[in-house]
N, C-alpha and C positions, 0 to 999 in steps of 0.2 A: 504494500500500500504506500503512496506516494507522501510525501508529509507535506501535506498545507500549510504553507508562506506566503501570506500579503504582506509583510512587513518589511521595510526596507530602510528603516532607520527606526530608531528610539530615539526618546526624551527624558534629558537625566535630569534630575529634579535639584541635584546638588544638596549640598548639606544645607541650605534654608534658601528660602527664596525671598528673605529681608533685605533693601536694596544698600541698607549701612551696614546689614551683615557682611555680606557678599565684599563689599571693598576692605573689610577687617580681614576676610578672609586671604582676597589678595595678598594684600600687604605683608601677611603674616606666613602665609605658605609657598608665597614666592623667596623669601628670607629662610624659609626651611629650607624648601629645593636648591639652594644655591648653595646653603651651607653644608647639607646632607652630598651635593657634587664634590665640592670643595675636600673637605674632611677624609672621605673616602678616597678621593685621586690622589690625596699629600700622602695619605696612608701606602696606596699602591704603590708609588713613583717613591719611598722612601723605602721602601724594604727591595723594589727590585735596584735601587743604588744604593743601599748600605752592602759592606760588606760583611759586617756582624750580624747583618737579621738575615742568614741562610739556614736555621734551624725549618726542619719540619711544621712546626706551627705557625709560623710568619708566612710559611709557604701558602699554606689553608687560610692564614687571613686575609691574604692580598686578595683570594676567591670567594670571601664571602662580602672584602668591601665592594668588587665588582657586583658581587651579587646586590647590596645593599645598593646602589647605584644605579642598575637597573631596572629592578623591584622598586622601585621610587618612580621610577623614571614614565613607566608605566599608567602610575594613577597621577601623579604632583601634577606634570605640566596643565592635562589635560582639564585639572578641578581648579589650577587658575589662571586659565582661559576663561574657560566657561562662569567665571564668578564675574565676570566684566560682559558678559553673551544676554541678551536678552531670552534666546531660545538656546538650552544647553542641548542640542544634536547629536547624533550620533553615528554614521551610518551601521550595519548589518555586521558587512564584513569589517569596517573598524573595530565595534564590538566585538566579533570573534576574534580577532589577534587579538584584543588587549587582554582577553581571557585566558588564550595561548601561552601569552608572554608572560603574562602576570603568575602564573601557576607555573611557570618554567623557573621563573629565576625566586618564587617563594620556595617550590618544593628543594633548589638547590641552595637555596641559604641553610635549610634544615638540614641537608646531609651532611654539608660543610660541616657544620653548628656538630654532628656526630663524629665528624672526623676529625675535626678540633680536641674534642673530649678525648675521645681513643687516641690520640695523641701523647695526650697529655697524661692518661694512666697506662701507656707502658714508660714515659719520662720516667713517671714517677715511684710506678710498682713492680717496674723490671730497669733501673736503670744500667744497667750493665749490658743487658740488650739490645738497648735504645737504638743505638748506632745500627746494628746490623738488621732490627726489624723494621726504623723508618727510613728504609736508603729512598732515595731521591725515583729510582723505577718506581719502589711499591707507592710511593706518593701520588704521583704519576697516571697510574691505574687507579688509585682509588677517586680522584677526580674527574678521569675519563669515567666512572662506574658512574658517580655522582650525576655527571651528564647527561649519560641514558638515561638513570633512573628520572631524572628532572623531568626529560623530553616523551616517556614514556605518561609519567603521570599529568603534564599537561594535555597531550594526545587524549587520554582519557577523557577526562573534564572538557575538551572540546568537543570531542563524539558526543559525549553525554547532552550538551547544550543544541548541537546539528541536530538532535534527534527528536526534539521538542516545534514540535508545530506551533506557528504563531502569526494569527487571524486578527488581532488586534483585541486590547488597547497597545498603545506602545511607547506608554509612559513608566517608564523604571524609576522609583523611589531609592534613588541613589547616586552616587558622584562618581562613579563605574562601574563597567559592565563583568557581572560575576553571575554565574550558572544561581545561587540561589532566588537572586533577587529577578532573575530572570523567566526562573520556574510559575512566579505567580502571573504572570504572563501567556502562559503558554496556552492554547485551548485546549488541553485533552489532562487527564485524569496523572499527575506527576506523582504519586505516593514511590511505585517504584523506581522513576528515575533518581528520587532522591534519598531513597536507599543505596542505592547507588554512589551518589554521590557520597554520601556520611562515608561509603565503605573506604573510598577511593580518599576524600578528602580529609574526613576526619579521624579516621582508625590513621593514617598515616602521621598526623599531627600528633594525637593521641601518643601512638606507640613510642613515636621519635623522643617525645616529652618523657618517659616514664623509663625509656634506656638513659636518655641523657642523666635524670636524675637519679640512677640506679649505677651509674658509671663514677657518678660523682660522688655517690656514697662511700660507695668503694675506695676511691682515691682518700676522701678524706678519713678514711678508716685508718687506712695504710700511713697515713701520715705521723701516727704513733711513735714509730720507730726512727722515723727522721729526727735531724737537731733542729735545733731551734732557727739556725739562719736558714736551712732547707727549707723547712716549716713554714717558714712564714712568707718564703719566693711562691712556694708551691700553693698558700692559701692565697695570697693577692690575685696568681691568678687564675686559679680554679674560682674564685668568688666573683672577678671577671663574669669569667664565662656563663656562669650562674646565672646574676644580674641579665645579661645578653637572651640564656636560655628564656625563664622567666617573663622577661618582658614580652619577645615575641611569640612564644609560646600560649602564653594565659589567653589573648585574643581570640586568637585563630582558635583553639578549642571551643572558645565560646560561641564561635560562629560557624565553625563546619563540623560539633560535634551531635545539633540541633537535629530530628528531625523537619520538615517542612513546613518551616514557624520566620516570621521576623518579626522583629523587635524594634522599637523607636531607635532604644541606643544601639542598636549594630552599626548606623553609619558612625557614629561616637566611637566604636569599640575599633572599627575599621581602620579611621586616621589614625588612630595610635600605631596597629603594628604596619600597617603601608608606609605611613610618612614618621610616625616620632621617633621608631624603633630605627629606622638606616639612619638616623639624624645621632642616635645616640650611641650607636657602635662607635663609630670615629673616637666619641668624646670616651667614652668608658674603656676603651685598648691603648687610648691613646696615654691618656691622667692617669691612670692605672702599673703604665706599664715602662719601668726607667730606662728599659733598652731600647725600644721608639722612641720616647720623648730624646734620648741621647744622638740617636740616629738622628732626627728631625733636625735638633741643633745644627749635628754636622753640615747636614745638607743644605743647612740656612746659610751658614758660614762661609761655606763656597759659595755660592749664588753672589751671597754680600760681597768677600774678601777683593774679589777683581775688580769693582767699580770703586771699592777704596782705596786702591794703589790707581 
């Protein structure tokens, strides 16, 4: 059976449609987006020109600030545009990529966000190992891994959305386009697709959260037997990562762990882990961490050093 489509653009309703909101809005999520670029690229462009940040985990942060980057990049520009737009538009297949994209480079922030951890607990609970279990191949593959799995699970979630027929209306209560908000849209009976979805989206969020903090137990278990200056390298930043897990974690659960329900505060719950969470990795690896902020320096310093001679 063919699937019925009249629809050929939607209408995003944006997080208010108050005309002094809408310009707080700008103002304020343009100053994100720029700094959430910002923060992220110093991040990258520092560790792949320091020559001390070649450890394994520097390697997986430069992949998650990209991730954080583009997972931004995704929803920011387009909610402030559209906050200046009289009619916030959308067309069909715009919508389908940003759903694409958007689930490519979230589901690859989370694998990162696991490879970072496991990382970090054989650093810590095999360090004699370390070397020979995180050589630069197995890193290598496990970030290739990372990227199917990313391009497999957004594949999903976009078949999941193609599958849904939609006769109008084609007004979406929201500030981008995501397979839930899209479901109340569809004309035909969505219980199963969005079992589907919970399987696909939220068991995944779910599981990733419950290893992460199940890894982290462990590490901080293990931490017993270390001294005091070990200790306390290894809890800044294991407590890092934490913080990082945490923040974008708690969101997403609460929004793809739902059956087929929305909630006023989802778009509330949204902007946090789309725009506040890449906004605040930069700042939390960064303050956090005295081998970047060392590195940064460096990199400053040259940059300076020649226009001062």
């Amino acid at each position: 059976m063919a699937i019925k489509n009249n629809v050929t653009e939607f209408l995003l309703l944006g997080l208010t449609q108050d005309l002094k909101g809408q310009k707080i809005i700008f103002a304020i999520f343009l100053v994100f987006y720029i700094a959430t670029l910002l923060g992220n690229l110093l991040i990258i462009i520092t560790i792949k020109t320091s020559q001390t940040l070649g450890s394994p985990m520097y390697y997986f942060l430069t992949y998650l600030s990209l991730s954080d980057s583009c997972f931004s990049t995704t929803t920011a520009p387009k909610l402030i545009v559209d906050s200046l737009s009289d009619k916030k538009m959308i067309s069909f297949s715009e919508c389908m990529i940003q759903i694409f994209v958007f689930h490519l480079f979230g589901c690859m922030e989370i694998l990162v966000l696991i490879l970072m951890a496991y990382d970090r607990y054989v650093a810590i609970c095999k360090p004699l190992l370390y070397a020979a279990i995180m050589n630069r191949r197995l890193c290598g593959v496990l970030v290739g891994l990372a990227w199917v799995g990313s391009l497999l699970h957004s594949s999903a979630q976009l078949l999941l959305t193609l599958s849904l027929p939609f006769c109008g209306p084609n007004v979406i209560d929201h500030y981008f386009c995501d397979v839930q908000p899209l479901m109340n849209l569809a004309c035909t009976d969505t219980h199963f697709v969005s079992l589907l979805f919970i399987s696909n989206g939220g068991v995944i969020c779910t599981l990733s959260f419950v290893v992460l903090m199940a890894s982290y137990v462990v590490i901080l278990y293990s931490l017993r037997s270390k001294g005091a200056e070990g200790r306390r390298k290894a809890l800044s930043t294991c407590s890092s990562h934490i913080l990082v897990v945490t923040l974008f974690f708690g969101p997403c659960i609460f929004i793809y762990t739902r059956p087929h329900a929305t909630f006023s505060v989802d778009k509330s719950v949204s902007v946090f882990y789309t725009i506040i969470t890449p906004l605040l990795n930069p700042m939390i690896y960064t303050l956090r961490n005295v081998e970047v902020k060392n590195a940064m320096k460096k990199l400053w310093s040259r940059k300076v050093t020649p226009i001062d001679k």
